[in-house]
Every structure is written in structure tokens, then in C-alpha cells.
DSSP file (Angstrom, degrees, kcal/mol; ACC not computed):
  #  RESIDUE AA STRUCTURE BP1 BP2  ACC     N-H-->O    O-->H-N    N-H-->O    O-->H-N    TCO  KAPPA ALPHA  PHI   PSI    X-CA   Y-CA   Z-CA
    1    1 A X              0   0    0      0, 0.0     2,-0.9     0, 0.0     0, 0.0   0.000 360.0 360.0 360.0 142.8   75.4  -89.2   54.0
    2    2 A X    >   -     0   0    0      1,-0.1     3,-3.5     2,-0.1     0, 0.0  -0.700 360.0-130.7 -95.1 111.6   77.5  -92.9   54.7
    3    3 A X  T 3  S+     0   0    0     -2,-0.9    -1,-0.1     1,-0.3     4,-0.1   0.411 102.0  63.9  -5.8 -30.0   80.1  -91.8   57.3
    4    4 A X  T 3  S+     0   0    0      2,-0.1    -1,-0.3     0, 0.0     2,-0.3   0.304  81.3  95.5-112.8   9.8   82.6  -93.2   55.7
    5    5 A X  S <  S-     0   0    0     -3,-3.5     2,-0.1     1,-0.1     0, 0.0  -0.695  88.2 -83.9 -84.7 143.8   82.4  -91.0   52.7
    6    6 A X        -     0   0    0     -2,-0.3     2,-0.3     1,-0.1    -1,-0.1  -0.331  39.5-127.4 -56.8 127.7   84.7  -87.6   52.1
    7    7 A X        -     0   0    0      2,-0.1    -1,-0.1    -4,-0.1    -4,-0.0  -0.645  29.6-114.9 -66.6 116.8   83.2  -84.4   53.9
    8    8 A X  S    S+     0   0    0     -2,-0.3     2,-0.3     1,-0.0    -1,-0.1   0.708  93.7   0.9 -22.0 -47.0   83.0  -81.6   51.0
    9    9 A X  S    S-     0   0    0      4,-0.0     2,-0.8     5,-0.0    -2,-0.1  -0.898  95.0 -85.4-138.9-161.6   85.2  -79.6   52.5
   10   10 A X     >  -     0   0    0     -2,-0.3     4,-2.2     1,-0.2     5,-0.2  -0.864  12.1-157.7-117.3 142.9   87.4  -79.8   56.0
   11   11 A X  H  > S+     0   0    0     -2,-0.8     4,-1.7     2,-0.2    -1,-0.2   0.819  95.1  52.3 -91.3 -41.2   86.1  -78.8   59.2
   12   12 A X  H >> S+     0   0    0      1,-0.2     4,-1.9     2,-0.1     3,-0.9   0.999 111.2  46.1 -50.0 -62.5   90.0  -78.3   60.6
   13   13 A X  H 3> S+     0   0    0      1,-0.2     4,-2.7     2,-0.2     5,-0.3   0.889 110.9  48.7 -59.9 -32.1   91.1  -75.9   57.7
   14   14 A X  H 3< S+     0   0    0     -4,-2.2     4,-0.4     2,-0.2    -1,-0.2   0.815 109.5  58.4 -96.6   0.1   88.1  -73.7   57.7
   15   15 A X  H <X S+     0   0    0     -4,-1.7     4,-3.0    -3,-0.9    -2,-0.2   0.973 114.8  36.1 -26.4 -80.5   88.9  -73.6   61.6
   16   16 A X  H  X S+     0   0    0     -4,-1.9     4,-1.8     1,-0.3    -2,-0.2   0.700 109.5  59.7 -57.0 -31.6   92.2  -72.3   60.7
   17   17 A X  H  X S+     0   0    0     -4,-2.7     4,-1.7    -5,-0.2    -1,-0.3   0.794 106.9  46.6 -76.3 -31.3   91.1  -70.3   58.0
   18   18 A X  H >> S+     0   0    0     -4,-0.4     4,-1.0    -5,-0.3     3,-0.7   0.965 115.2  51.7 -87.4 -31.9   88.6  -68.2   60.5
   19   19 A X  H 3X S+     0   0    0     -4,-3.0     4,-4.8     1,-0.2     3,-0.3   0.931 104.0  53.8 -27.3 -52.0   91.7  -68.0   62.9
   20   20 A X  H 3< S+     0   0    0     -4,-1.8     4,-0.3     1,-0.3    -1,-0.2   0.854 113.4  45.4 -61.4 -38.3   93.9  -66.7   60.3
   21   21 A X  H << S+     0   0    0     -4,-1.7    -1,-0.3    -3,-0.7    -2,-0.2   0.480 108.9  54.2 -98.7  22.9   91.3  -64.0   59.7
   22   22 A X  H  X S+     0   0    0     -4,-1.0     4,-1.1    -3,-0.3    -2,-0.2   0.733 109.7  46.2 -36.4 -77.5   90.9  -63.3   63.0
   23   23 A X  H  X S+     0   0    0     -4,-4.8     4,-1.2    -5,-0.4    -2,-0.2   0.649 109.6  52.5 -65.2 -15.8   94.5  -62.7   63.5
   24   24 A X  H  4 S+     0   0    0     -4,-0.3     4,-0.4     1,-0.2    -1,-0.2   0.741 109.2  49.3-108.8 -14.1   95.2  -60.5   60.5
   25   25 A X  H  4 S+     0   0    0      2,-0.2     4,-0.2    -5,-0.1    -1,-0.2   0.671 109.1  50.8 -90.0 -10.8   92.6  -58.3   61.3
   26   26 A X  H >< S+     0   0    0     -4,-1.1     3,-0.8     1,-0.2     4,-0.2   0.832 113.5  52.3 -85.7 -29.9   93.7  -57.9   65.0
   27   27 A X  T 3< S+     0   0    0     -4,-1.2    -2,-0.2     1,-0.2    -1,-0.2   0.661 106.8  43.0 -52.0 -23.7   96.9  -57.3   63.5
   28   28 A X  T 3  S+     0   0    0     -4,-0.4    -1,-0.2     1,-0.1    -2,-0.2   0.334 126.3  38.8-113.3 -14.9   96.0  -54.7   61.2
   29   29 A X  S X> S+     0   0    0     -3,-0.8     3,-1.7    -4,-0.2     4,-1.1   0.118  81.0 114.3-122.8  28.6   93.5  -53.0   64.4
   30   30 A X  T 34  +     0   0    0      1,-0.3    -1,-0.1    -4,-0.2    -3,-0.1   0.742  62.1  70.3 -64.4  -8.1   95.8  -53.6   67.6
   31   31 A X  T 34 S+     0   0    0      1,-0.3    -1,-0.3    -3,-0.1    -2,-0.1   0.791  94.7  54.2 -89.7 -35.7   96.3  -50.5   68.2
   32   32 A X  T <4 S+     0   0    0     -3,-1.7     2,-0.4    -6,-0.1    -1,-0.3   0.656 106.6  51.4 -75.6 -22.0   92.8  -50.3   69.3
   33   33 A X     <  -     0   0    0     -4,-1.1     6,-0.1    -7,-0.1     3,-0.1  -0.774  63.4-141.8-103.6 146.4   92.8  -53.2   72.0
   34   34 A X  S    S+     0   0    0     -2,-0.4     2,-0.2     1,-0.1    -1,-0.1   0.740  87.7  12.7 -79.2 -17.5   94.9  -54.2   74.9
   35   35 A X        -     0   0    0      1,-0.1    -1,-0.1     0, 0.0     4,-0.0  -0.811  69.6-115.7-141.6 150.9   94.7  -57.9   74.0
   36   36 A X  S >> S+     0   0    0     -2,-0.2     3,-1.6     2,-0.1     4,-1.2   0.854 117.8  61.5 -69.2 -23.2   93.7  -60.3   71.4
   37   37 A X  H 3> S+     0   0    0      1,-0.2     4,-3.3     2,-0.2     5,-0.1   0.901 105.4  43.0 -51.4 -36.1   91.2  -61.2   74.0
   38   38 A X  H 3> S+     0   0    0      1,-0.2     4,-0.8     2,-0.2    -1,-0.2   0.663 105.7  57.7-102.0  20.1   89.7  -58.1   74.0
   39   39 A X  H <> S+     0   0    0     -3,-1.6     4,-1.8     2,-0.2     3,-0.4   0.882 112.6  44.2 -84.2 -39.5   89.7  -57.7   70.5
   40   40 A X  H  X S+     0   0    0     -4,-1.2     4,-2.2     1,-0.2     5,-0.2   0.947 113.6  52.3 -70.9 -54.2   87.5  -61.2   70.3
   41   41 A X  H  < S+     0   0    0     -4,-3.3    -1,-0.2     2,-0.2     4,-0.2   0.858 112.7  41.9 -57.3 -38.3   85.4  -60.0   73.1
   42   42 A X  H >X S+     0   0    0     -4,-0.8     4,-3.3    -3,-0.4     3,-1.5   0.930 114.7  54.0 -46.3 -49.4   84.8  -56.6   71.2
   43   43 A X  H 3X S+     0   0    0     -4,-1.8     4,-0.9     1,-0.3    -2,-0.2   0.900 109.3  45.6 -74.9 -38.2   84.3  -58.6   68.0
   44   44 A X  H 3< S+     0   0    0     -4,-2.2    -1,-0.3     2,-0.2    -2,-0.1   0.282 100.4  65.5 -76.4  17.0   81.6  -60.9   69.5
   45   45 A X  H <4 S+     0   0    0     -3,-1.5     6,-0.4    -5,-0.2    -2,-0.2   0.797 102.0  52.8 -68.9 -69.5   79.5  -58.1   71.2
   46   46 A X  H  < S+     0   0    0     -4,-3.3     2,-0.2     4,-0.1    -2,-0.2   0.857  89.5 108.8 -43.1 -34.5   78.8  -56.8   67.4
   47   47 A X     X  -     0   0    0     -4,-0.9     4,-3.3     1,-0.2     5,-0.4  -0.202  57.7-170.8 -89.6 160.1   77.8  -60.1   67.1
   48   48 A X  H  > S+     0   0    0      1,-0.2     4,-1.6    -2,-0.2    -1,-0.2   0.918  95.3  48.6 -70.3 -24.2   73.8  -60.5   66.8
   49   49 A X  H  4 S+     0   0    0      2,-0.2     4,-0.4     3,-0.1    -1,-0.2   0.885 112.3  45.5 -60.4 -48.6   74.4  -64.4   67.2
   50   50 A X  H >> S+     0   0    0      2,-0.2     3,-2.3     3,-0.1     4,-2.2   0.976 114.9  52.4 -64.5 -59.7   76.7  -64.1   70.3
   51   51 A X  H 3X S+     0   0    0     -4,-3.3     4,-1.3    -6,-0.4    -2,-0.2   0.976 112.6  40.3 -34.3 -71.1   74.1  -61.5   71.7
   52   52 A X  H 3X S+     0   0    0     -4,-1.6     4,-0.8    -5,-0.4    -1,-0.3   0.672 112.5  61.7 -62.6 -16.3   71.2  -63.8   71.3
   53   53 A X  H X> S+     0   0    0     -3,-2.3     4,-1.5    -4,-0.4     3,-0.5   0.950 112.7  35.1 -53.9 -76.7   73.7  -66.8   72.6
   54   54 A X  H 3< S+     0   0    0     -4,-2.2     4,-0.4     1,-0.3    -2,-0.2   0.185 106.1  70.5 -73.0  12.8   74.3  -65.1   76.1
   55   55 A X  H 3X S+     0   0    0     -4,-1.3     4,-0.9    -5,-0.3    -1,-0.3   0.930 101.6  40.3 -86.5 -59.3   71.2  -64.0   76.2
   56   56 A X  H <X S+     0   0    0     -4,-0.8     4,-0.8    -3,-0.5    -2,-0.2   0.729 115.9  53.2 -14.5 -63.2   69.8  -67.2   76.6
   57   57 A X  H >X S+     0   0    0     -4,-1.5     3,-2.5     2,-0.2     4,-1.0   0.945 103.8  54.4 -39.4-100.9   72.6  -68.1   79.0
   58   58 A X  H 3> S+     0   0    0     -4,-0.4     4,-2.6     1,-0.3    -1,-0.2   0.534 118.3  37.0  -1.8 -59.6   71.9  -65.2   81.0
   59   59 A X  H 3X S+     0   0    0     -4,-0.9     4,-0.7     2,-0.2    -1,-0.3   0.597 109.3  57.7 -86.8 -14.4   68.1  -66.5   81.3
   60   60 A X  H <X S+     0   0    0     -3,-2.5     4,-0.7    -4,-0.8    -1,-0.2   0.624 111.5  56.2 -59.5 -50.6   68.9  -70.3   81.5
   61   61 A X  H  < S+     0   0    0     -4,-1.0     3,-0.5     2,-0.2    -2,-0.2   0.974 106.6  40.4 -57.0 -89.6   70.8  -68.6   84.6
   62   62 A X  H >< S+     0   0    0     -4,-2.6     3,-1.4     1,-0.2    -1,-0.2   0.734 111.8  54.0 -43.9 -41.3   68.4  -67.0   86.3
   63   63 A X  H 3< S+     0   0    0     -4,-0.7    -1,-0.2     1,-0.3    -2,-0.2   0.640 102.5  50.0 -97.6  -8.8   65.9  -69.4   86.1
   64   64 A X  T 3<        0   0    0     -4,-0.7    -1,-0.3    -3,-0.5    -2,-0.1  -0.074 360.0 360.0-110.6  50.9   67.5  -72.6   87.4
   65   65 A X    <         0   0    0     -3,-1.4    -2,-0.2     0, 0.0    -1,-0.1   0.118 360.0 360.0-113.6 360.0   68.6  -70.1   90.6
């Protein structure tokens, strides 16, 4: 794709757009958290993608001690 052509969609807004649902769903569960951090920190535990992130990390870790 020539660099200088328009990106299909924009990389800021669908930034903001996963913020936005982010935020309305900690809003709608707050009750349950002490923080938004530890509503994002619950919500990336579920994920299998985060898991499988820090998992790596975690072994990446170890092995260059």
C-alpha cells in the first residue's frame, strides 16, 4: 500500500472507540472494583491473548536471569 495513500479506517478513533467501551462498561460494573485499574487488570486476566503475552514475558524473564 503507497504510504501516502488514506488508511481504511483511523487508528486514533478506534483507539478511542475501545476506550469509550472500556469506560462504559466500568461504569456500568464499578461497583465491583476498587479502581479502573483494577477493573483493566481483571479484564485482561480473562484475556487468553494477555495470558499467553505474560506468559512469554514471565519465561523471557527467567531465562535471561
Amino acid at each position: 500500500m503507497d504510504r501516502r495513500s488514506p488508511k481504511p479506517f483511523d487508528c486514533v478513533e478506534m483507539k478511542h472507540a475501545a476506550q469509550r467501551k472500556l469506560r462504559a462498561e466500568y461504569e456500568s460494573r464499578k461497583n465491583e472494583f476498587s479502581s479502573y485499574m483494577e477493573f483493566l487488570d481483571a479484564k485482561a486476566r480473562k484475556s487468553q491473548w494477555q495470558n499467553e503475552f505474560w506468559a512469554k514475558v514471565e519465561a523471557a524473564r527467567k531465562s535471561s536471569s
